[in-house]
C-alpha positions as CSV (number, residue, x, y, z in Angstrom):
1,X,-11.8,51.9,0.5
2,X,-9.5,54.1,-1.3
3,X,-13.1,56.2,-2.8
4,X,-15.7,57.3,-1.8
5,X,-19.0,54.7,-1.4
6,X,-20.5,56.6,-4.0
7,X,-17.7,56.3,-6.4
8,X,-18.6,52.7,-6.7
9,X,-21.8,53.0,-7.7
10,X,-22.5,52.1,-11.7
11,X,-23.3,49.8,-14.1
12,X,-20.8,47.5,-15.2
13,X,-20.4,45.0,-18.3
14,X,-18.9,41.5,-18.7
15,X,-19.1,39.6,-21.7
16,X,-19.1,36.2,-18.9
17,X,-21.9,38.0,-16.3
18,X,-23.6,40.6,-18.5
19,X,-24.7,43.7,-16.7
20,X,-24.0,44.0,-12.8
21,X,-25.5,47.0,-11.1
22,X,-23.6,48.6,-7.9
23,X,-25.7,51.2,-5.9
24,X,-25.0,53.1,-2.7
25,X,-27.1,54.3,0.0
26,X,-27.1,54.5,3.5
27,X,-23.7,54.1,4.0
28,X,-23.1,50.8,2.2
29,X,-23.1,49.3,-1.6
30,X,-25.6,46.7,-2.6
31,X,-24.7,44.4,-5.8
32,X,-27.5,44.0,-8.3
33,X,-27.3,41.1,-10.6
34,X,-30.3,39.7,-12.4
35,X,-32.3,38.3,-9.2
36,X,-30.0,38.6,-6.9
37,X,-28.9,41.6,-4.5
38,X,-26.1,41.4,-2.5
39,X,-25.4,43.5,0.0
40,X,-21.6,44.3,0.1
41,X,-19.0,45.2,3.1
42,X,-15.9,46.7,2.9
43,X,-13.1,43.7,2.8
44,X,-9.7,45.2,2.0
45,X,-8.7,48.6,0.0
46,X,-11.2,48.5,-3.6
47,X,-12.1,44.9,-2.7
48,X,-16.4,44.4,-1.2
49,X,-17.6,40.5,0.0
50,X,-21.1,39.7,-0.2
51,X,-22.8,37.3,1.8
52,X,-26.1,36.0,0.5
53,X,-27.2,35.1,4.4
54,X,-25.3,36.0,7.1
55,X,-24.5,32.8,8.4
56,X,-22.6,32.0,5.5
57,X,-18.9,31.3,6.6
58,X,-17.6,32.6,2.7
59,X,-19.1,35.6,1.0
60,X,-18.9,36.2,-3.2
61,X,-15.9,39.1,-3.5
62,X,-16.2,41.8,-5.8
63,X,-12.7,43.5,-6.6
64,X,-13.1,47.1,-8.1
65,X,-10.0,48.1,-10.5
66,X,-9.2,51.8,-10.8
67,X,-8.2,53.2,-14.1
68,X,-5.4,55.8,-14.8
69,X,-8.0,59.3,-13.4
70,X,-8.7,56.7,-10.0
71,X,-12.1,56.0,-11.0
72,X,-13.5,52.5,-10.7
């Protein structure tokens, strides 16, 4: 990732999806989204994939934009 985990974490708004909650601890970033929470793993620069089991071949992606200071 080009931030720190922490960086991540925050509450973000989507007129669509309504309030999405990203924490971090131990290392890693968890998704919070009305019932669900989604662990996340780095994928590819500000881009996380979470997989609701692990067995599951494809994983929901969550793409983090960074605005002009570098902040997500």
């Amino acid at each position: 990732p080009s931030r720190d985990l922490a960086a991540y974490a925050g509450e973000y708004r989507s007129e669509a999806y309504g309030i999405v909650r990203v924490t971090s601890g131990g290392g890693s970033l968890q998704l919070e989204w009305m019932s669900w929470k989604l662990p996340l793993s780095h994928f590819h620069f500000d881009t996380f994939e979470g997989k609701l089991r692990e067995r599951d071949a494809e994983g929901q992606i969550a793409e983090f934009a960074l605005d002009a200071a570098g902040e997500p």
